[in-house]
DRENPA-3360 file (N, C-alpha, C; in nm, 2 decimals, always signed):
BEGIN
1 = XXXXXXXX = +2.01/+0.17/+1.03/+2.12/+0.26/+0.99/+2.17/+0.22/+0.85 ~ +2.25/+0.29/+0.78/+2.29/+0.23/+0.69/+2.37/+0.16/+0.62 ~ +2.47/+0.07/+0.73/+2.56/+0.01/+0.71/+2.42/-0.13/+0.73 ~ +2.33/-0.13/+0.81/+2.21/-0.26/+0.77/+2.16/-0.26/+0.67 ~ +2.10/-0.14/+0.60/+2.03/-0.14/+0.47/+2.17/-0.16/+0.41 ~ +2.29/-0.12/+0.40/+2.38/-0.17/+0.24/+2.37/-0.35/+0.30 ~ +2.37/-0.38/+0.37/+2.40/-0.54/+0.39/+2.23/-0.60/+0.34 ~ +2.16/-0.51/+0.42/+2.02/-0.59/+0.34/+1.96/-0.59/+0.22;
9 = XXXXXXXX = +2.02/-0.46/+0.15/+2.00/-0.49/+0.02/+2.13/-0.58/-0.07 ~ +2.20/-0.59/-0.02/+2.28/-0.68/-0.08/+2.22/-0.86/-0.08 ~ +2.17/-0.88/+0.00/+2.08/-1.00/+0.05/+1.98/-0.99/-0.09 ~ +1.92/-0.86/-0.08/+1.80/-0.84/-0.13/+1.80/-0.88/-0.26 ~ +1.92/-0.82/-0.35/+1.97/-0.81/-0.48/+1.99/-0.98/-0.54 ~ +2.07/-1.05/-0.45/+2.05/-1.20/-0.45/+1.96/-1.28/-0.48 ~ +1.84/-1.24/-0.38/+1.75/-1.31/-0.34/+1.63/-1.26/-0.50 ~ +1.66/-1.10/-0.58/+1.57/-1.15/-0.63/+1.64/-1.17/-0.75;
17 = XXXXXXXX = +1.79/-1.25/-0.78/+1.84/-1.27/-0.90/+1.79/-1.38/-0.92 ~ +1.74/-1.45/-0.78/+1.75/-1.62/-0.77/+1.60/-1.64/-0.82 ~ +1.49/-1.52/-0.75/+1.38/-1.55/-0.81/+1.35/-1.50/-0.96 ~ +1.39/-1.45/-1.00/+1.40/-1.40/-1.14/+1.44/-1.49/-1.27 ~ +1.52/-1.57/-1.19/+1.57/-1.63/-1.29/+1.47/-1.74/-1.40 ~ +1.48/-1.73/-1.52/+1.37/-1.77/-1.65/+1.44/-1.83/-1.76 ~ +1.40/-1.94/-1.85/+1.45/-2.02/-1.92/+1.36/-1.93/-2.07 ~ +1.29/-1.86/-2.02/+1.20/-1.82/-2.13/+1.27/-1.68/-2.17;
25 = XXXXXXXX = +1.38/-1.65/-2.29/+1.42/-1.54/-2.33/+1.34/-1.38/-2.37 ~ +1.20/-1.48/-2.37/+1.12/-1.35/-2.41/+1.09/-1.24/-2.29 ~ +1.09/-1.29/-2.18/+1.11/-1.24/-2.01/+1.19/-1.15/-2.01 ~ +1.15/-1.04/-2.03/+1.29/-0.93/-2.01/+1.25/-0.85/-1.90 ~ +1.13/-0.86/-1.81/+1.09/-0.75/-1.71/+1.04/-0.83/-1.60 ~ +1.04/-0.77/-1.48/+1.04/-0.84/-1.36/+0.94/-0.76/-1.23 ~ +0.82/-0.82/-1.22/+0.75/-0.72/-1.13/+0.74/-0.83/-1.00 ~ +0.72/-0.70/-0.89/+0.70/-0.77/-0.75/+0.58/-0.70/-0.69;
33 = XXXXXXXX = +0.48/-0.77/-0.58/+0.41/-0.70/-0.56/+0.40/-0.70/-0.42 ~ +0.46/-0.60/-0.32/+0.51/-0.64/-0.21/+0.35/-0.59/-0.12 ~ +0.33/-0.65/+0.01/+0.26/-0.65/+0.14/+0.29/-0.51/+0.18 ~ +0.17/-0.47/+0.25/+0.17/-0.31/+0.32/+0.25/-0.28/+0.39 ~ +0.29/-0.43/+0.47/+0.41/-0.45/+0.57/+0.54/-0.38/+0.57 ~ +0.60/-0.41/+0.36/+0.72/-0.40/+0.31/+0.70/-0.29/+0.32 ~ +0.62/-0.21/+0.32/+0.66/-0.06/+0.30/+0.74/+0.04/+0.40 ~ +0.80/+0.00/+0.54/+0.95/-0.02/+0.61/+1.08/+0.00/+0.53;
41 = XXXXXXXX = +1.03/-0.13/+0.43/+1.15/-0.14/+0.35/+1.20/-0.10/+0.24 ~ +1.13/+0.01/+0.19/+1.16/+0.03/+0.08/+1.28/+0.11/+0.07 ~ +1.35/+0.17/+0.14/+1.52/+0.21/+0.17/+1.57/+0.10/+0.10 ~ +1.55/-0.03/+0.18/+1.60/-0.14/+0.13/+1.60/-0.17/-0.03 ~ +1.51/-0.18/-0.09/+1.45/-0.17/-0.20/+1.57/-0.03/-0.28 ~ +1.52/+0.06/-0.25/+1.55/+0.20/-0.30/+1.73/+0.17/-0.34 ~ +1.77/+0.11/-0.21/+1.93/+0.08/-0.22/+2.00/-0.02/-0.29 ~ +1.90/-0.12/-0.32/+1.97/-0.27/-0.40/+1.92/-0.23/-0.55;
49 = XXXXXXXX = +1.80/-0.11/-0.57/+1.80/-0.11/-0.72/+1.75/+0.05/-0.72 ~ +1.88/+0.13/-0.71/+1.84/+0.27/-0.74/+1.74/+0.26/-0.89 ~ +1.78/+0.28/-0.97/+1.70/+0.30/-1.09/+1.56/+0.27/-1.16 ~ +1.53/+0.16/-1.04/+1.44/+0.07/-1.06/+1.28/+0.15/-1.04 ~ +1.18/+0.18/-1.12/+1.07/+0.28/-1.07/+0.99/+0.18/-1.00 ~ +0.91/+0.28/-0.89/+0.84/+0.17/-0.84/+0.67/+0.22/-0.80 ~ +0.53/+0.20/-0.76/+0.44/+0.30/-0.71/+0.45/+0.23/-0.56 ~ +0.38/+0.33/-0.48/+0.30/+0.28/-0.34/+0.11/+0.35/-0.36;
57 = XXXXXXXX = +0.09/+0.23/-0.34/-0.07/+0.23/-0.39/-0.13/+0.26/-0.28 ~ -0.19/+0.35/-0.23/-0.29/+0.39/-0.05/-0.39/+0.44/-0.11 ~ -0.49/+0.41/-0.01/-0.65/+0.41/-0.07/-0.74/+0.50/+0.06 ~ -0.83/+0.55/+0.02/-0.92/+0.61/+0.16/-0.89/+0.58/+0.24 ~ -0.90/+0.66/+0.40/-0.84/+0.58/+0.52/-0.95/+0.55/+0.56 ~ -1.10/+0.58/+0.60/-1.21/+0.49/+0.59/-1.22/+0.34/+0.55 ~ -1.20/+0.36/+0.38/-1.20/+0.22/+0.33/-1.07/+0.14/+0.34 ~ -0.97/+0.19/+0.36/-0.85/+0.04/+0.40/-0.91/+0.03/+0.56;
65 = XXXXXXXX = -0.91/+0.10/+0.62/-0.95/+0.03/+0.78/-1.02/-0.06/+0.81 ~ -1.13/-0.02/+0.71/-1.28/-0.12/+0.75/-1.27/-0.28/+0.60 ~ -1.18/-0.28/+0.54/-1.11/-0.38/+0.46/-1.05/-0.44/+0.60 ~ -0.98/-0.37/+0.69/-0.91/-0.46/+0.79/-0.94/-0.52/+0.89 ~ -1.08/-0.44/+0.94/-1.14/-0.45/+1.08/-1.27/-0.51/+1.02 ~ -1.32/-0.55/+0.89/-1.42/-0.59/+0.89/-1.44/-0.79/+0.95 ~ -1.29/-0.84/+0.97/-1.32/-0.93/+1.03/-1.25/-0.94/+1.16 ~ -1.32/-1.00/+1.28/-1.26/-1.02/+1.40/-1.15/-0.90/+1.42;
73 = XXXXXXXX = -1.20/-0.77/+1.45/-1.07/-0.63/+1.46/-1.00/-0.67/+1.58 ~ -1.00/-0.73/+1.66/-0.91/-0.71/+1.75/-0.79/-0.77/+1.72 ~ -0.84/-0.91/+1.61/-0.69/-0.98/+1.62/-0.68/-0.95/+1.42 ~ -0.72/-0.82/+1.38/-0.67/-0.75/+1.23/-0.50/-0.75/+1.27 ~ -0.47/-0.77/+1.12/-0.33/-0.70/+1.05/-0.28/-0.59/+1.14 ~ -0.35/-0.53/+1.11/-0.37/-0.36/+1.18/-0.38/-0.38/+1.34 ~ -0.37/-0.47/+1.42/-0.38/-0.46/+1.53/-0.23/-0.51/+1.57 ~ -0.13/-0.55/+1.47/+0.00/-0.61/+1.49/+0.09/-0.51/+1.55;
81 = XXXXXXXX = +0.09/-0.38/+1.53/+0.16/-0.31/+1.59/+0.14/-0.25/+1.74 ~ +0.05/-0.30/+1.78/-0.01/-0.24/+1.90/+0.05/-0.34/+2.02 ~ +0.14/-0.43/+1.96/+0.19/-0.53/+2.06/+0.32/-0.49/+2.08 ~ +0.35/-0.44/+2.01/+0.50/-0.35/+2.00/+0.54/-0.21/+1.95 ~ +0.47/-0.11/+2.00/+0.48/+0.01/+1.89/+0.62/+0.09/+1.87 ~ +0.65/+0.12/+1.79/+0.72/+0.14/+1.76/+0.74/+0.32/+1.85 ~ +0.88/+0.37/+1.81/+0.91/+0.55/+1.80/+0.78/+0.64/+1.72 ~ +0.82/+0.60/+1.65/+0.71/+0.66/+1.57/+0.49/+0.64/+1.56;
89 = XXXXXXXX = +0.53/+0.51/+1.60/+0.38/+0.50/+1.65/+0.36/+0.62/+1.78 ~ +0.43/+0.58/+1.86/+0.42/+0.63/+1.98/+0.38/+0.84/+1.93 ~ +0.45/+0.81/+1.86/+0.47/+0.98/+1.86/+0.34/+1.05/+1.76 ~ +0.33/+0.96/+1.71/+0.15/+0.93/+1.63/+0.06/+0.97/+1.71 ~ +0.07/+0.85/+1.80/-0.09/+0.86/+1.92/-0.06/+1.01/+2.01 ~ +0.10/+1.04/+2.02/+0.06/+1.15/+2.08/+0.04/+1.30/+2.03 ~ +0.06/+1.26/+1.83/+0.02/+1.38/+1.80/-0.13/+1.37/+1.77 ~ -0.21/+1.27/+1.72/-0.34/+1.26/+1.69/-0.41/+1.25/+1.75;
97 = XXXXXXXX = -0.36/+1.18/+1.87/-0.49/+1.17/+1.96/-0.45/+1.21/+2.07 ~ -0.34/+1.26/+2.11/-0.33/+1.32/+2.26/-0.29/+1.19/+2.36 ~ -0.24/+1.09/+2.32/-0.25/+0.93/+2.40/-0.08/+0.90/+2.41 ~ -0.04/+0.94/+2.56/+0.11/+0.87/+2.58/+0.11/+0.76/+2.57 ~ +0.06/+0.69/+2.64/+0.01/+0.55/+2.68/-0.07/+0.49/+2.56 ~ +0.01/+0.38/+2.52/-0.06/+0.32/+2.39/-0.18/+0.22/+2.45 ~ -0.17/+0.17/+2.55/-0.26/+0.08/+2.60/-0.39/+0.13/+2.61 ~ -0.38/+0.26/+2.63/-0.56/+0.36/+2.63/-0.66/+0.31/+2.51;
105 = XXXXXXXX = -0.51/+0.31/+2.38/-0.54/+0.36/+2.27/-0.68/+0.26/+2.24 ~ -0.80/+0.28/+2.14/-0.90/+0.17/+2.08/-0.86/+0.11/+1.98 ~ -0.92/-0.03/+1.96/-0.90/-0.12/+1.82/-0.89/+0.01/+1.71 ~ -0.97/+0.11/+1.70/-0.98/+0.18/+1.60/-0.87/+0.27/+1.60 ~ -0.85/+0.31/+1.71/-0.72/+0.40/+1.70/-0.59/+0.32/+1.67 ~ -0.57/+0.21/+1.71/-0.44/+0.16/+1.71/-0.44/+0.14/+1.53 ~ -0.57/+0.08/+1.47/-0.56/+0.04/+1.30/-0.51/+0.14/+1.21 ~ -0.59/+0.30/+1.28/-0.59/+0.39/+1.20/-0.40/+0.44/+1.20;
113 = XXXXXXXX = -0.37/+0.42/+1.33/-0.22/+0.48/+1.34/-0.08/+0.39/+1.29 ~ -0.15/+0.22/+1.24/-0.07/+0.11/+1.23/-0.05/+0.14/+1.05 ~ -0.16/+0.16/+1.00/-0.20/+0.23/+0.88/-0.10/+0.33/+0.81 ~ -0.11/+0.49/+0.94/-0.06/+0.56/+0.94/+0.11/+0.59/+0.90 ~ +0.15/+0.45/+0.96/+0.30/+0.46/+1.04/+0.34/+0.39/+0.89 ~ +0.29/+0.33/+0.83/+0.30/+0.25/+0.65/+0.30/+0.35/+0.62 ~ +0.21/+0.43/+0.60/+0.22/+0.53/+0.52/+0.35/+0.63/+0.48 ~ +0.40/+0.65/+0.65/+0.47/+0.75/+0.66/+0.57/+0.68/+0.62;
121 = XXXXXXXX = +0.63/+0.59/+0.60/+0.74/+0.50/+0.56/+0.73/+0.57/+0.45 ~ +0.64/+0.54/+0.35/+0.62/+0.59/+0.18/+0.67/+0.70/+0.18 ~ +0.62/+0.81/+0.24/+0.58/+0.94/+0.22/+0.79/+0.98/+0.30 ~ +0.85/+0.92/+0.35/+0.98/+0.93/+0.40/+1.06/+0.88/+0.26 ~ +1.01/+0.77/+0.26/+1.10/+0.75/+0.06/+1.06/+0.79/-0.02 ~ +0.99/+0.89/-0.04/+0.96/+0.99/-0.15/+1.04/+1.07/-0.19 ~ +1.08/+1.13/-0.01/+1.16/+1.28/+0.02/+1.27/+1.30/-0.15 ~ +1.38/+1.19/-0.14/+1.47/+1.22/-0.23/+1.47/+1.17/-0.32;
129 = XXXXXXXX = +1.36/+1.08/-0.36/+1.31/+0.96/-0.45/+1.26/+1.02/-0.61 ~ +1.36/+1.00/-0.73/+1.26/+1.04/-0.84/+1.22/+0.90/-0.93 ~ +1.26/+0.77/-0.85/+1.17/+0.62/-0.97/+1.07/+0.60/-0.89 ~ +1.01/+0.66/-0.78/+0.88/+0.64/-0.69/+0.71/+0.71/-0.72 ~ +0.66/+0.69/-0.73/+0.53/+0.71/-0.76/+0.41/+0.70/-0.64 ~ +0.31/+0.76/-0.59/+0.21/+0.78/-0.55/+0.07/+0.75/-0.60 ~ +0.03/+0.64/-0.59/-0.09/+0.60/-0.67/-0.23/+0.54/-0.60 ~ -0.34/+0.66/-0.58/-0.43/+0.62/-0.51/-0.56/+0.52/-0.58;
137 = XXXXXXXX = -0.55/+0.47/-0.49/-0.62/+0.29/-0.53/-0.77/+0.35/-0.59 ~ -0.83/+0.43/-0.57/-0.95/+0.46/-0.67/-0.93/+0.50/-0.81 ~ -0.79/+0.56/-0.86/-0.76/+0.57/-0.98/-0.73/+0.47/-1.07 ~ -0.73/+0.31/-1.03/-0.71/+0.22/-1.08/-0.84/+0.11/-1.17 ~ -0.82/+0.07/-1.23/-0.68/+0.08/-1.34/-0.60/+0.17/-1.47 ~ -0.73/+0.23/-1.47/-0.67/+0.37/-1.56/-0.53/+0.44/-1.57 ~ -0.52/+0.44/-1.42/-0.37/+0.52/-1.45/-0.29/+0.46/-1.47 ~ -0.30/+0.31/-1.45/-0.19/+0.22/-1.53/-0.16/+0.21/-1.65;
145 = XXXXXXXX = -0.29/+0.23/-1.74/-0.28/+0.24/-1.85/-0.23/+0.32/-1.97 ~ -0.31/+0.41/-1.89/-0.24/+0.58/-1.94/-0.15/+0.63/-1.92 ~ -0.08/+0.63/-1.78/-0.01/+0.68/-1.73/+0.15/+0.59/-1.66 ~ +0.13/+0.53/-1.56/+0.21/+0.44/-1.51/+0.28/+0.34/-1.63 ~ +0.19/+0.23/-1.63/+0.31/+0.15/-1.75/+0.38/+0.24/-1.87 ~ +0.32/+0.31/-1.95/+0.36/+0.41/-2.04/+0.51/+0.49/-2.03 ~ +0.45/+0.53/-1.89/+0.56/+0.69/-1.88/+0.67/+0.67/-1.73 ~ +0.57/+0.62/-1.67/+0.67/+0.57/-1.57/+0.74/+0.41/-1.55;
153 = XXXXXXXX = +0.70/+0.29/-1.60/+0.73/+0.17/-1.60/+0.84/+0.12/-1.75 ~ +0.79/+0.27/-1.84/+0.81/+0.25/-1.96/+0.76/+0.12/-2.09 ~ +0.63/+0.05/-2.05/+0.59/-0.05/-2.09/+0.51/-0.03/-2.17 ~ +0.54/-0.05/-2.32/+0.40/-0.02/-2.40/+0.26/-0.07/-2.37 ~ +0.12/+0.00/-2.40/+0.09/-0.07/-2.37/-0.04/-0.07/-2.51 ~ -0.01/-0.18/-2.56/-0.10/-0.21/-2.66/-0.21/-0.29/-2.66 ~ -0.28/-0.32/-2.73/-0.43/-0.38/-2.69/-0.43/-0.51/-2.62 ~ -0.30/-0.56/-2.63/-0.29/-0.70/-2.57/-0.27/-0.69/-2.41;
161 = XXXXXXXX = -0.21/-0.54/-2.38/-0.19/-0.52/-2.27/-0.29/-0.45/-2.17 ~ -0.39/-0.41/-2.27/-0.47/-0.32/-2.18/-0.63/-0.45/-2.19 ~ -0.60/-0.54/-2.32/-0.71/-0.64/-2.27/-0.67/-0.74/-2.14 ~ -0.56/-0.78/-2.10/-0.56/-0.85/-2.01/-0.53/-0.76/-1.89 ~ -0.51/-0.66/-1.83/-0.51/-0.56/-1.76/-0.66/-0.56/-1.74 ~ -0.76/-0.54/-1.81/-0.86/-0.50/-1.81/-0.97/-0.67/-1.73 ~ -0.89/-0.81/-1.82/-0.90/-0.94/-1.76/-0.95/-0.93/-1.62 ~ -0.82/-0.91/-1.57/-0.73/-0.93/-1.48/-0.82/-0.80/-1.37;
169 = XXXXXXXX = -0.84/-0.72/-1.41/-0.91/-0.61/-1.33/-1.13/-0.67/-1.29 ~ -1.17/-0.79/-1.34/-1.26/-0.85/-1.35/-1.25/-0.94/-1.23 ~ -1.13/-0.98/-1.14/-1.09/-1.08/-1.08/-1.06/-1.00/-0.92 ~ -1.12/-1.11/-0.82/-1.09/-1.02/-0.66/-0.99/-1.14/-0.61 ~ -0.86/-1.09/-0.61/-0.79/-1.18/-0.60/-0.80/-1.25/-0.41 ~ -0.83/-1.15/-0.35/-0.86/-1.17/-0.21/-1.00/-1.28/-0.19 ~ -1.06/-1.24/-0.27/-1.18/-1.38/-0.27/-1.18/-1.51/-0.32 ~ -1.15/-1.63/-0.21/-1.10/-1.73/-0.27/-1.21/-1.83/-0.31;
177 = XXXXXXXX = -1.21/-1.91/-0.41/-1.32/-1.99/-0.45/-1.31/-2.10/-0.37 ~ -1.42/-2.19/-0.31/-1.36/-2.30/-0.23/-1.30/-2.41/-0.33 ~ -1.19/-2.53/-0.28/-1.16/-2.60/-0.35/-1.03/-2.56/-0.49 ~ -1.06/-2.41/-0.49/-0.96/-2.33/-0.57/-0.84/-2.24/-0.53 ~ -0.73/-2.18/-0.59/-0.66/-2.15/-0.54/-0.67/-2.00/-0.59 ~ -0.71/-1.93/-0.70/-0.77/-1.84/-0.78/-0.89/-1.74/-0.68 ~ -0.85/-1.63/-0.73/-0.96/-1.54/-0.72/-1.12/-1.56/-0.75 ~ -1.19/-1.52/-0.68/-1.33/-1.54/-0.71/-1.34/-1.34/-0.84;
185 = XXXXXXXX = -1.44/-1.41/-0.92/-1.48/-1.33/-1.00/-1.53/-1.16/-0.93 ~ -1.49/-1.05/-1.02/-1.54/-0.91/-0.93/-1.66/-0.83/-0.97 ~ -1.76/-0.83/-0.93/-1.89/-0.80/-0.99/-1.84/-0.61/-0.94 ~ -1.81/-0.52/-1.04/-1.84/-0.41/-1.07/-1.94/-0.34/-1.01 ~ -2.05/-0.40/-1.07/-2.19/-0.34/-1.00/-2.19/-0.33/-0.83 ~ -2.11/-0.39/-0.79/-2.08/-0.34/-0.62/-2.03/-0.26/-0.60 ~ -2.06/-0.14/-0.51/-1.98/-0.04/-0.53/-1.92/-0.08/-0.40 ~ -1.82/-0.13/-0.38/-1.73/-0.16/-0.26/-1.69/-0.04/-0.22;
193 = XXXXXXXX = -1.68/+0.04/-0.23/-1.60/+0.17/-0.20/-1.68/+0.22/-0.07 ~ -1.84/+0.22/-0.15/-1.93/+0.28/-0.10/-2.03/+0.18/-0.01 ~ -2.00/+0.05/+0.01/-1.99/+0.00/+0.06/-1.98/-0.04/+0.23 ~ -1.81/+0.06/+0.21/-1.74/+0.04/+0.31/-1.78/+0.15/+0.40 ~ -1.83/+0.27/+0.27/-1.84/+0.40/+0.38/-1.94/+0.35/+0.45 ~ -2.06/+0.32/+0.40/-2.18/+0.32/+0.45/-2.19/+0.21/+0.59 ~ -2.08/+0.12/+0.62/-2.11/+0.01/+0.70/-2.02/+0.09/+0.79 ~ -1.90/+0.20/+0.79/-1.78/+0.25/+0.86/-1.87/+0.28/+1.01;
201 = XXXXXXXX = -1.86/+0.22/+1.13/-1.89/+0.28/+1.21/-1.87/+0.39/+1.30 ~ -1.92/+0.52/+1.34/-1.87/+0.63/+1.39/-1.70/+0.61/+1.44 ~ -1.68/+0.54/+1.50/-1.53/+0.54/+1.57/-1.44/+0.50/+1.44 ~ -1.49/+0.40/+1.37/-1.38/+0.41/+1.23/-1.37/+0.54/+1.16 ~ -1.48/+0.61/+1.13/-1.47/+0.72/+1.09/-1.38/+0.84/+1.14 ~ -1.41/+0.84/+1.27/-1.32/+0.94/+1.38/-1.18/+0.87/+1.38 ~ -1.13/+0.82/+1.39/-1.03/+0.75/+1.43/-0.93/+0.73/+1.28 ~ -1.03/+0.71/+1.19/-0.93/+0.78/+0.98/-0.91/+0.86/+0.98;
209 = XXXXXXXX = -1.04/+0.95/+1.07/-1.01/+1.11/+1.01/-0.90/+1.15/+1.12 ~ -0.90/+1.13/+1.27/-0.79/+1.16/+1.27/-0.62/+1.17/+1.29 ~ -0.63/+0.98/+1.30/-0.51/+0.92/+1.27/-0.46/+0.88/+1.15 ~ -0.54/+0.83/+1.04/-0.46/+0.86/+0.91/-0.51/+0.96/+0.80 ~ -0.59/+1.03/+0.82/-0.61/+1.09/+0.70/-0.49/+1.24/+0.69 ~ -0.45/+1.27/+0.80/-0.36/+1.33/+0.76/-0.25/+1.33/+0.68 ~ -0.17/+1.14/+0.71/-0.06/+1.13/+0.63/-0.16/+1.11/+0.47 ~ -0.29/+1.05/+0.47/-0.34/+1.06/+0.35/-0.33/+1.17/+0.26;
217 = XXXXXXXX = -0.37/+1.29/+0.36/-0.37/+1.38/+0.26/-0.19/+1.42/+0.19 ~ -0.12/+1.38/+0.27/+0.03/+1.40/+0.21/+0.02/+1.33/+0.08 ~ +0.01/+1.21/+0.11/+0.00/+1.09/-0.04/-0.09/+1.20/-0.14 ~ -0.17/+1.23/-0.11/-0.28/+1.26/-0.23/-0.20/+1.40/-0.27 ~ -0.13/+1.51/-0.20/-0.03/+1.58/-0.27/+0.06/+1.54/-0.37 ~ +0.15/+1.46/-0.28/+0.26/+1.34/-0.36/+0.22/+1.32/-0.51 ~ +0.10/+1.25/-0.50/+0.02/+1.22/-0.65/-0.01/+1.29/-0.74 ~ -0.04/+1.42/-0.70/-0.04/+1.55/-0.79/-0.23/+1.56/-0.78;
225 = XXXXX = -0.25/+1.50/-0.72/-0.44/+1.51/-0.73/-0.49/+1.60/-0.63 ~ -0.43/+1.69/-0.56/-0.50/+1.80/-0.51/-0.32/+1.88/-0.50 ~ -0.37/+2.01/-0.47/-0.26/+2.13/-0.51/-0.19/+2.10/-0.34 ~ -0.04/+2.15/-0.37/+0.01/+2.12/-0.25/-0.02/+2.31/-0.18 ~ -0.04/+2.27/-0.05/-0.05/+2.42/+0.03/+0.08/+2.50/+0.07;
% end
């Protein structure tokens, strides 16, 4: 309700004065990169810093699934909700899949609709949102460059910015090197994308197409990359 979100963004506002804080005067800007999780929260967010622009980054529902389920799926990320589902999960399984009973539901169905229910979070702080952005993860990093930092972040971006952007885009932060704390290097030449399709097994496929790809296709309106109906 909203007498919790003014209290939690008040927390919130605290919490990131305290981490913000810099001895280095040249620091004038402050970025966060929150978990799929946070995306609940973004009311929260929305309320401790109206003005503040922000994107939500969603990608293929094929390829985030099989990013989740490709190790040990039963005990994925994506399988966290299924121990507790929420109103809205519930009302998910029974518009996608026809499933009162979430216990019916498969590993694949519960990822796709855990997925889903993130999503819809985004796609709810959009509604009356104009510092929010929609930014699908295959357009990257380009549209940071061009578009986002420029027009939306308001961040110049000059060759210092678009060479380390571009660094930094060479690096899989998810792959850790042993003995290191650092990303393992990102070989290009993989097409991970296509990767993922190709390994998606029938039920991940059925189960994106029809537990999230529908809020997907909302996002991909939101973004302006296909015409709204």
């Amino acid at each position: 309700n909203k007498s919790c979100i003014g209290q939690a963004a008040a927390l919130l506002t605290d919490v990131i004065y305290m981490m913000g804080r810099t001895q280095d005067s040249k620091e004038t800007a402050l970025f966060f990169k929150i978990q799929s999780a946070g995306a609940a929260g973004i009311p929260v967010f929305q309320k401790a810093f109206p003005d503040v622009p922000w994107i939500f980054v969603y990608r293929d529902s094929v390829e985030v699934m099989m990013s989740h389920l490709k190790k040990n799926p039963a005990h994925s990320n994506c399988m966290r909700s299924s121990r507790a589902p929420s109103k809205l999960y519930h009302n998910l399984a029974k518009e996608r899949f026809n499933i009162d009973n979430s216990k019916q539901l498969s590993v694949e169905q519960h990822c796709s609709l855990h997925l889903a229910a993130l999503c819809e979070a985004a796609v709810a702080s959009m509604k009356d949102s104009i510092t929010g952005r929609m930014v699908n993860y295959a357009d990257l990093p380009n549209i940071l460059l061009q578009d986002i930092f420029p027009r939306h972040f308001q961040i110049p971006t000059d060759s210092d910015v678009i060479d380390r952007v571009e660094h930094v885009c060479t690096h899989y932060s998810k792959q850790r090197i042993v003995g290191s704390s650092r990303g393992g290097t990102w070989d290009s030449s993989v097409g991970d994308a296509e990767q993922k399709q190709e390994l998606a097994s029938p039920a991940v496929k059925l189960a994106a197409e029809l537990g999230l790809k529908p809020t997907y296709d909302i996002l991909e309106r939101l973004a302006g990359r296909v015409e709204s109906k």
